[in-house]
C-alpha positions in Angstrom: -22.9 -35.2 -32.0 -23.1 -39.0 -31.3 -21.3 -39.5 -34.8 -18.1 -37.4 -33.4 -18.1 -39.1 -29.9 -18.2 -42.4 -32.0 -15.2 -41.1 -34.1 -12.9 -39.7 -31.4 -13.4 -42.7 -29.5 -12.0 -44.7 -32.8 -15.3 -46.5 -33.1 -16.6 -45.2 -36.1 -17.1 -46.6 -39.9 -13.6 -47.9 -41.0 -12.3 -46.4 -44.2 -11.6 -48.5 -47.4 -8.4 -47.0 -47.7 -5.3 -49.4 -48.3 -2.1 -49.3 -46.9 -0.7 -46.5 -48.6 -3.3 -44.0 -47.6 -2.2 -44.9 -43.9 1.3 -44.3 -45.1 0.6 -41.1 -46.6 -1.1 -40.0 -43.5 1.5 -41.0 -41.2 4.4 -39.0 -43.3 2.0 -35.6 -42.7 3.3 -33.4 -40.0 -0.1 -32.8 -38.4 -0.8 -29.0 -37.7 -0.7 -28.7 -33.7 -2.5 -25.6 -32.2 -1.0 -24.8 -28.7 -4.2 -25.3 -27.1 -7.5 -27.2 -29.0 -10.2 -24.8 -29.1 -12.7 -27.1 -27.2 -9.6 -27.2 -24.3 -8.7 -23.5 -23.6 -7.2 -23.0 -20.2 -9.2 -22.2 -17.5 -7.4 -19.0 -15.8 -8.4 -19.0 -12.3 -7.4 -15.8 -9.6 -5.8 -16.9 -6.5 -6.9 -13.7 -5.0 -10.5 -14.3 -4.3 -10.6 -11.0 -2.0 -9.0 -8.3 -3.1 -8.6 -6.9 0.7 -9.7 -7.9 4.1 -12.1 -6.2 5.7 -12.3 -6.0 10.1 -15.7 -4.3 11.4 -15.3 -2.1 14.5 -18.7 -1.9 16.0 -19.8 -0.4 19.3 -23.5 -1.3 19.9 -25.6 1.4 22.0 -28.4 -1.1 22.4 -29.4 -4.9 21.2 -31.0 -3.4 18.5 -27.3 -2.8 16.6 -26.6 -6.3 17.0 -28.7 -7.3 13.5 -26.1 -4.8 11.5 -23.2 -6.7 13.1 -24.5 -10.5 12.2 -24.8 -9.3 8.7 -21.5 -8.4 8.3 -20.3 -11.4 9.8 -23.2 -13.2 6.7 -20.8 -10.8 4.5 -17.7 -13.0 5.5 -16.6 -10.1 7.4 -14.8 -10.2 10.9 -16.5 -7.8 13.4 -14.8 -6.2 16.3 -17.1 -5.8 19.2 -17.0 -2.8 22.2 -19.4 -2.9 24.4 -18.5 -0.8 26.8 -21.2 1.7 25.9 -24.1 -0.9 26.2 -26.2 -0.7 29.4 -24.9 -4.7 31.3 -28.4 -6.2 30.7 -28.4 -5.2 27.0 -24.7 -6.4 26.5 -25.6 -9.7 27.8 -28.3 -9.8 24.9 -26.2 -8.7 22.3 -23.1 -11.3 23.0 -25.8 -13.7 23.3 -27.4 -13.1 20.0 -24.1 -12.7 18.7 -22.6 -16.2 19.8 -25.7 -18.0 18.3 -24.6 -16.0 14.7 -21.2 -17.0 14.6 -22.5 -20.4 15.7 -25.0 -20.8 13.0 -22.5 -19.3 10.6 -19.5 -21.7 11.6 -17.4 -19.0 12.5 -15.6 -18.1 16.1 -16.0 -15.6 18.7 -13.0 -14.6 21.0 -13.0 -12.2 24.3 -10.3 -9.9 23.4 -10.8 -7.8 26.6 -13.1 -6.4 29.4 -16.5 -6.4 26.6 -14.8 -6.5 23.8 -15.2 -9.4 21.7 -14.1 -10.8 17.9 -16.4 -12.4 15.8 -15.2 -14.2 12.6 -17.2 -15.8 10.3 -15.9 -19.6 8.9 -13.4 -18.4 6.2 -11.2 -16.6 9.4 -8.9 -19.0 11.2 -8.5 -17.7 14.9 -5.5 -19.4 16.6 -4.3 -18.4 20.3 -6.4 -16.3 22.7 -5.9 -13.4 24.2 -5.5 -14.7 28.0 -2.7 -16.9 27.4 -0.8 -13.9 25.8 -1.0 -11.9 29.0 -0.4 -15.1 31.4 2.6 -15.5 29.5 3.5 -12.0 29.9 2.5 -11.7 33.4 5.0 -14.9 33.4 8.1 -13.7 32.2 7.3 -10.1 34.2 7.4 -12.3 37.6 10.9 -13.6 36.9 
């Protein structure tokens, strides 16, 4: 292995050939293969994910709260209504939930009145919610 590294690099043993064996060698059309076998390409897919995937999830109790932080360790973005959720047990799970998305380097929006988006870190949030509807409760006033 060392020997071919040596020769590739053009350090090996020189050759006692004269100057017409360089000659010879020079006039040779040299077979080309489209691609050297120890180079193939490397195909890659852009399409990493074949389809997005958005969780709707309406927790009954803080218990549901472990199924929606592993969807969001799935790289999945989870829709939250918590509108059937006793207050107190709401309160638990947006807390729980906020420290997920924090751990996981993702984002958490309040879409509504208890209903929240989590994303995990590979979803890209822009705008909120509230200064769609200031905007339109703007251009309704004029």
């Amino acid at each position: 292995m060392f020997q071919r590294v040596m020769n590739f690099l053009g350090l090996g043993p020189d050759d006692e050939e004269g100057e017409e064996g360089l000659l010879d060698e020079v006039n040779e059309e040299p077979e080309l293969e489209p691609f050297p076998s120890s180079r193939r390409p490397t195909v890659v897919s852009l399409h990493t994910q074949k389809q997005v995937r958005v969780i709707l999830a309406e927790p009954a109790s803080y218990d549901d709260a472990q199924m929606i932080a592993d969807h969001l360790k799935a790289h999945r973005s989870v829709i939250v209504n918590l509108h059937r959720s006793p207050y107190d047990q709401a309160l638990r799970v947006v807390d729980f939930l906020s420290g997920c998305v924090y751990a996981l380097g993702g984002n958490m929006q309040k879409l509504g009145h208890n209903i929240f988006l989590c994303a995990p870190d590979n979803v890209d949030i822009q705008g909120t919610i509230s200064e769609y509807l200031a905007g339109e409760a703007r251009s309704h006033l004029r």
